[in-house]
N, C-alpha and C positions, 0 to 999 in steps of 0.2 A: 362682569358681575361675578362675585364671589358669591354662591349657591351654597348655603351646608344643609348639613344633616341633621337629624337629631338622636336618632334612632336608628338600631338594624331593620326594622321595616320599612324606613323610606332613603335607604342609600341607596336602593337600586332604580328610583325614580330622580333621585339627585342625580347621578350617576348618566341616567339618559338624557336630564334636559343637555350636560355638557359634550355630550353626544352630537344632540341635534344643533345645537346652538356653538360656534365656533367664542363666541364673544362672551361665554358662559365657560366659569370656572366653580371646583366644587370645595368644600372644605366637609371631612369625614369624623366625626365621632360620637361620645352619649351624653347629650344632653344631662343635666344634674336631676332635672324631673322623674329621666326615664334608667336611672340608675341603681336604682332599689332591688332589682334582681341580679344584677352583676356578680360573674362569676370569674376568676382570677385568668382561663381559657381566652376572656370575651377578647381580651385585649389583639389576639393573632386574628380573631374573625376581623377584627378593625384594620389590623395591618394586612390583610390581603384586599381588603376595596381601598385602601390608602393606596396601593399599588398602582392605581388607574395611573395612566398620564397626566388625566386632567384636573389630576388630585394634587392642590396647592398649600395647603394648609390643613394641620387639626383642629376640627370643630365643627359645631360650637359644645364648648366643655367651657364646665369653671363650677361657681357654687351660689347657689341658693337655701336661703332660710326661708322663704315666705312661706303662707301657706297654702295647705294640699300639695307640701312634696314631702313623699312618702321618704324617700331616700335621707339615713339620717348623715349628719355632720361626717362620720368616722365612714360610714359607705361613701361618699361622696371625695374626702380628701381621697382615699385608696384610687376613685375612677378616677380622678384629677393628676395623680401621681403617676398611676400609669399612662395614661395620653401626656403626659409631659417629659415623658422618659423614650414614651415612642417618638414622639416628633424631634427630640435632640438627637435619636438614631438614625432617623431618615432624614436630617436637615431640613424640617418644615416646620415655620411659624403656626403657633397657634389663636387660634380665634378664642375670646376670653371673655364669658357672661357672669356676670355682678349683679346682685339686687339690691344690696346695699352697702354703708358703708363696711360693715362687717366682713362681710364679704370679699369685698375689695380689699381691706389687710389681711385676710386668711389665704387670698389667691396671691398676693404680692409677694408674701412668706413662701407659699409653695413655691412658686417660681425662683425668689431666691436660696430656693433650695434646693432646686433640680439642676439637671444634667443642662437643662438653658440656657441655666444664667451666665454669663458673661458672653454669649454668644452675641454674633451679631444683626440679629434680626428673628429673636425669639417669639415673637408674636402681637397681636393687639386687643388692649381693650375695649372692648367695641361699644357701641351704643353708651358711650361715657357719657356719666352724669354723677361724679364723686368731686369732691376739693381740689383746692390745688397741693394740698398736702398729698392726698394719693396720688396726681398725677406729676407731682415730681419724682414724687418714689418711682413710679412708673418709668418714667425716663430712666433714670438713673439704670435700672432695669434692663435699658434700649427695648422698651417695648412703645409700639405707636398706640394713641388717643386717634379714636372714629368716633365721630358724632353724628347723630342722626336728628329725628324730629324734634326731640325736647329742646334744643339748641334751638327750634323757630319761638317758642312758646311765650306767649306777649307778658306771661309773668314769670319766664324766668331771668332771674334778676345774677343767681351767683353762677350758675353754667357759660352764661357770653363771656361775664369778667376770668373765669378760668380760664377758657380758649382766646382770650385773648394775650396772655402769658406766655402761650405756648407755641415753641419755635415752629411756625407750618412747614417744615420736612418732617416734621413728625407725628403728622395731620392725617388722617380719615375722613371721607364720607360716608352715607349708608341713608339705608330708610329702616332697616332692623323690620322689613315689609315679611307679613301684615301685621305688625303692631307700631304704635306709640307714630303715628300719623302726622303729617307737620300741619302747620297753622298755613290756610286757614281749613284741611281738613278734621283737625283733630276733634274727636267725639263721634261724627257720624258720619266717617270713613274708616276704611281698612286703607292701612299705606300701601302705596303701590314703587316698586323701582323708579320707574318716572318720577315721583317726587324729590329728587335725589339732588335738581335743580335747586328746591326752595332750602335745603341744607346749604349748598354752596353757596347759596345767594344771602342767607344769614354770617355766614362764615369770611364773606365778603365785606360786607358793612362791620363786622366786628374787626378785621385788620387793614383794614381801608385798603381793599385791594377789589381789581374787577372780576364777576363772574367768571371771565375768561381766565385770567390767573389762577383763581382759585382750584377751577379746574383742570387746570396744568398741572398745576402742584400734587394735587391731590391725586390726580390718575398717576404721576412719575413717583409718587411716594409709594403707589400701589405696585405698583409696575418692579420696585425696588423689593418690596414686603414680600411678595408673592412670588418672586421672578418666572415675572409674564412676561 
């Protein structure tokens, strides 16, 4: 399991569960929410817990517009730019949050606009749920698609047909836990890691391959991203 952070107040509880847990890995940085005080310093307080061993990746970082975040456009690309400047210098993939499609071209740009791009295993868009327009760009990129619970959802109609397009070495799972729940928890549950099954097993039936494949693939894809 890939653990992040979101904030400097809870990387030192990320930080221990990879500790306790051998099969627990963490990913370090500020969330877009909790960005609105950032100061140009914050970025070294980030790169010394990036330090851990068990620090596989930066994030989760990217951008959001919805509402109640205080962080505007122009603070946000700045936090964005710097964790994508730091993770080209420590050679670590970063973990990459979208809200919408907007978003998703704003981070795509950043990326190919940083020290990343052309790299070979820059990072992944996680919890995808955009076109297949952005998730070619994405490729193109070499950055990996992770799907989570929306990919169970009995109405969604154009997320399957996307992931169905899309070569599985370039594949993710996740449960993006506690949010966005698979079916048939969704609404009156919080996701839990264990659900990580019913993603595989959507992801199965869309490329007509077995539970067991899928997660082969999908852990060797991880294993490749994160060099576990």
């Amino acid at each position: 399991m890939i653990v992040p952070s979101l904030r400097f107040e809870n990387m030192p509880e990320v930080r221990a569960l990879t500790e306790k847990y051998a099969e627990c890995f963490a990913g370090i940085g500020i969330y877009p929410r909790y960005c609105a005080a950032w100061q140009s310093a914050d970025i070294d307080r980030v790169r010394q817990v990036v330090l851990h061993p068990k620090v596989v990746a930066i994030g989760e970082i990217g951008l959001d517009y919805y509402f109640n975040i205080k962080s505007s456009r122009e603070t946000q690309f700045i936090v964005l730019n710097a964790h994508l400047a730091l993770a080209a210098d420590l050679d670590l993939p970063v973990l990459l949050h979208n809200r919408d499609l907007q978003t998703y071209r704003d981070t795509l740009r950043l990326v190919g606009e940083s020290p990343l791009a052309g790299r070979e295993r820059p990072g992944v868009l996680h919890c995808f749920t955009a076109d297949y327009d952005i998730a070619r760009r994405a490729l193109d990129l070499g950055l990996y698609l992770s799907f989570a619970g929306p990919l169970t959802y009995a109405n969604a109609k154009k997320l399957p047909a996307v992931a169905a397009k899309l070569p599985l070495d370039r594949i993710l799972i996740e449960t993006d836990a506690p949010c966005v729940p698979p079916e048939p928890y969704r609404g009156a549950h919080r996701s839990e890691p264990a659900h990580v099954r019913m993603v595989a097993e959507a992801l199965a039936r869309i490329h007509g391959r077995s539970v067991e494949e899928i997660a082969q693939i999908t852990c060797e894809n991880a294993r490749k991203l994160f060099k576990l």
